[in-house]
N, C-alpha and C positions, 0 to 999 in steps of 0.2 A: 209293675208296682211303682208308684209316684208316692211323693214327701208333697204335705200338704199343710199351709199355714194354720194351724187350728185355734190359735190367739197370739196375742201381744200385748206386752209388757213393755214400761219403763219408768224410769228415775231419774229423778234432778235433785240435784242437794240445794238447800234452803235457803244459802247464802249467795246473794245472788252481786255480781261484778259490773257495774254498765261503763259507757263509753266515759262518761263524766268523771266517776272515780276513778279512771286510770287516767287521767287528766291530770290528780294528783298525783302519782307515782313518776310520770314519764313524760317528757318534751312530746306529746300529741295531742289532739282533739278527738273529740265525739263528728266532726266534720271527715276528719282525713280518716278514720276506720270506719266510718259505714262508708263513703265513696270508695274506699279501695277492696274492701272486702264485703260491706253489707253488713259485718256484726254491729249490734246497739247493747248488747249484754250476753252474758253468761254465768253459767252457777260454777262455783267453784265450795268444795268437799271442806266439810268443817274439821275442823283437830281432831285426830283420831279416826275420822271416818273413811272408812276404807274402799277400796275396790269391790272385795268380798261383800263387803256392805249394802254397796248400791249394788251389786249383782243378784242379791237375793231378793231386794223390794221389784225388780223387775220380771224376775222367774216368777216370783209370785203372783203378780198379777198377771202375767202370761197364761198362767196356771189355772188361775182364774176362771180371766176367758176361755180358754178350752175347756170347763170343766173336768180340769183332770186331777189329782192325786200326785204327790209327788211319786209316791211308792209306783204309780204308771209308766213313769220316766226308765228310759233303759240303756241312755245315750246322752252326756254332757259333753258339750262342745263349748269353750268359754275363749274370746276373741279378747285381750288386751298386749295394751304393750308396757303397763303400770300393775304388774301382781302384787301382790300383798308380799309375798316372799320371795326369795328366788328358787325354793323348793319348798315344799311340796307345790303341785299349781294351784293357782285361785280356783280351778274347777273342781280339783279336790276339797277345798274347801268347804265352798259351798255346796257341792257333794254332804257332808258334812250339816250343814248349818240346816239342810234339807232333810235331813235325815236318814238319807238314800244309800241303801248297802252294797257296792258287787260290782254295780254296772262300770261300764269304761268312761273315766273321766279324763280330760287334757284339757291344755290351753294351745291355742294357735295365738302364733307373734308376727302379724304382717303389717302392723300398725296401721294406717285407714284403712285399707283393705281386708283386714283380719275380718269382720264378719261376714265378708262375702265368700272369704277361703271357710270359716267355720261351717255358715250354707252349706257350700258346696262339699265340703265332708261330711256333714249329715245326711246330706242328701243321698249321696252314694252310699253309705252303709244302710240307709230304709232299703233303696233300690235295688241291694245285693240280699238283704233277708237278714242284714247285720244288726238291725234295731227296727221299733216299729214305733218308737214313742222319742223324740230327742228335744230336748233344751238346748237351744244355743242362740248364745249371750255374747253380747258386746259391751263392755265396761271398763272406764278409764278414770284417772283420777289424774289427768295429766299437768293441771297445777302444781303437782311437786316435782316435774322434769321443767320448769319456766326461772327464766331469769326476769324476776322483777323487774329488773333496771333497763332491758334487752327490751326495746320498745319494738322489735323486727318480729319477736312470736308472743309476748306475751298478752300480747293483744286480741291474736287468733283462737287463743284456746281455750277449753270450758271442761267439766265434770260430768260425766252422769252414766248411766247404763241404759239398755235395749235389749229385749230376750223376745224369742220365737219359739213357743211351741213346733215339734214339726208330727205331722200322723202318718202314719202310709196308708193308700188309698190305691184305691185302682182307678180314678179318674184325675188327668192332668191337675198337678199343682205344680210343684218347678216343674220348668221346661226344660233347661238347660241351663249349665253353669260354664264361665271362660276365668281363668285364671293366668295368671304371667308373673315374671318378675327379672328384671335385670341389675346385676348386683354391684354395675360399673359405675353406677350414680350414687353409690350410699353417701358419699360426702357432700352431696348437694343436700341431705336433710336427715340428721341424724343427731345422737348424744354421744360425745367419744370418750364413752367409760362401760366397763364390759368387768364381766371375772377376770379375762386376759388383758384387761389393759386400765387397769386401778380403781377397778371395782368401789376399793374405799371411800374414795372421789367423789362418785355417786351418792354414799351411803352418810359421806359428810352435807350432801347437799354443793360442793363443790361440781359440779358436771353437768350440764343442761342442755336442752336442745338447743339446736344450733342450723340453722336455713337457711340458705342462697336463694330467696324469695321470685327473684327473676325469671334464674331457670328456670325452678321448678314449677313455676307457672305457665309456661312453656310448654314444655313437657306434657304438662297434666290435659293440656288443652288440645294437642294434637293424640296424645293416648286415648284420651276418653272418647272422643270422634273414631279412633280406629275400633274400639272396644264395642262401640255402638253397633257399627257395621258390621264384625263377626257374628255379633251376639243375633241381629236381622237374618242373615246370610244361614246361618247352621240351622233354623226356623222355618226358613223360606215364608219370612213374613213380610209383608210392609209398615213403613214409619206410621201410617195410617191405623195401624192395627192396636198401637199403643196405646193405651187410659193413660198410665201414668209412669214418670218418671218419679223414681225418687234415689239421688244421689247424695254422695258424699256431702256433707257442704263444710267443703272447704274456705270457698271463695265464690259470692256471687257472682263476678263476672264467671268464672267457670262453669257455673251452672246455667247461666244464659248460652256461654256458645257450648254449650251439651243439647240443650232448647234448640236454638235455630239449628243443630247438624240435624234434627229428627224431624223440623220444623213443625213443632210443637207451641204452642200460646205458654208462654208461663202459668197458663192456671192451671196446664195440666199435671205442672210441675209441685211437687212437696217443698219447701223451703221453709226451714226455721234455722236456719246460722242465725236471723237478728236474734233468735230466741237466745240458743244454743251455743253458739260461735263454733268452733270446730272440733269436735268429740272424740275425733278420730276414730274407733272400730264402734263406737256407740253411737256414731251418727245417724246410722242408715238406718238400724230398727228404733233408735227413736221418731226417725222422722214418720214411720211406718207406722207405729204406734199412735202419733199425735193423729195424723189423718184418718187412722182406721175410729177410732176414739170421738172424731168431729164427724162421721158421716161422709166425707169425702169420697175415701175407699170403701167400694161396696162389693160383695161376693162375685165369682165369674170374671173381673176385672182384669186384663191386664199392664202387669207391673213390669218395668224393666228397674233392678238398681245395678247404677256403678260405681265404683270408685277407683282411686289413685292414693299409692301414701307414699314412705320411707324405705327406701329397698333400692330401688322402685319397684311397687308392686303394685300392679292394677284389675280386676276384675269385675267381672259383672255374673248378673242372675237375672232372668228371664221366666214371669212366675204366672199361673193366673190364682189371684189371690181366692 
């Protein structure tokens, strides 16, 4: 039994951020953020607009696409690292907002990586006879963890969500999923406000992300090169065999040396950071969304995505779409 992509979905909030306007805000250019990172804009979540919000306009049209029924769904898997509450989880919600009675709902918190950890748990429960029908979502609202003034992230990040139908089938769809995490790096990219450590903080808006931009670039560069090669390796495929990459986008140059380690043309590559800027767990199905949406990605195809986030946590999924 194999999980197989049966549509996709996603959301952008309406309000859209470009390199110019934050011109106004912060000692930078529209020159220094697209050469160092590739963004030219991003949507950022109007007042009031939630997580749960963009999460549902994405299932929906996931939904869509697969022509399926929410009452279908047996399985919510919801990737962020910006809930709406700190309980109950945003998958209950929109659990909720869906209409959907019983089935098991959670959120997964790996921040960029979160929906390649949500995959890869959906995956395994089709694969085990645990669900036959799952939704899982990647949605952020990460404008409100940003220090406006912090011209070091607030630059990089954006709003929106990504949802995947998954079906079970008996002909290959994921292949294989790789996951990791080492927890000795958190200070290299994190918010240092928790329930255990002044929770308030956060809740005043006092608390924000907080990047050592260097390392972590670093890091990310040499991880996703190693991530590439297990994900080949446990296959027994070649770089050759690959249609498409589609990664995190974090950072353009990162996604170029992910390119040449596969040595791959960037057009084989999905790229909307200028679009998007960096979405963190709603990166990957939105990028997945846009290309499947423009004819790019076509049925049979193989997909490899990866990512890297906050943890560190890095994985990848290995799919034919």
């Amino acid at each position: 039994m194999y999980a197989r992509i049966a549509g996709t979905g996603s959301y952008l909030p309406e309000k859209v951020l470009t390199n110019h306007d934050l011109e106004k805000l912060v000692d930078t250019s529209d020159k220094w953020i697209t050469e160092r990172t590739g963004i030219k804009k991003r949507h950022i979540a109007a007042e009031g607009e939630t997580t749960c919000d963009m999460a549902e306009i994405a299932a929906r049209r996931a939904l869509e696409m697969a022509g399926r029924r929410a009452v279908d769904i047996d399985l919510i898997v919801l990737a962020t690292t910006t809930p709406d509450k700190v309980f109950p989880s945003t998958a209950c919600l929109l659990q909720k907002r869906l209409d959907i009675h019983g089935c098991a709902a959670f959120d997964i918190q790996a921040v960029c990586t979160g929906f390649v950890y949500a995959l890869s748990i959906a995956d395994r429960f089709i694969r085990t006879g645990g669900a036959r029908c799952a939704l899982v979502i990647g949605a952020e609202a990460l404008s409100r963890l940003l220090d406006w003034t912090d011209r070091t992230t607030c630059v990089l990040f954006g709003d929106g969500a990504g949802a995947v139908m998954l079906e079970a089938t008996d002909a290959p769809g994921i292949m294989s999923t790789h996951l990791h995490a080492d927890g000795s790096y958190e200070h290299l990219l994190h918010v240092p406000a928790g329930v255990g450590q002044g929770y308030g903080r956060l809740i005043e808006g006092e608390a924000f992300m907080q990047m050592k931009g260097n390392e972590v670039f670093r890091m990310a560069v040499r991880t996703l090169g190693r991530i590439v090669d297990e994900t080949l390796a446990a296959n027994a495929i070649d770089k050759e065999d690959i249609d498409w990459i589609i990664p995190h986008q974090a950072n353009h140059r990162i996604i170029e040396a992910t390119a040449h380690k596969l040595k791959m043309s960037m057009d084989r590559v999905v790229v909307t950071i200028d679009e998007h800027g960096n979405t963190s767990a709603a990166s990957i199905p939105l990028a997945l969304d846009v290309a499947v949406r423009d004819g790019r990605i076509r049925r049979g195809e193989i997909l490899i995505m990866e990512a890297f986030g906050g943890g560190f946590t890095w994985g990848s999924a290995l799919l034919k779409y």
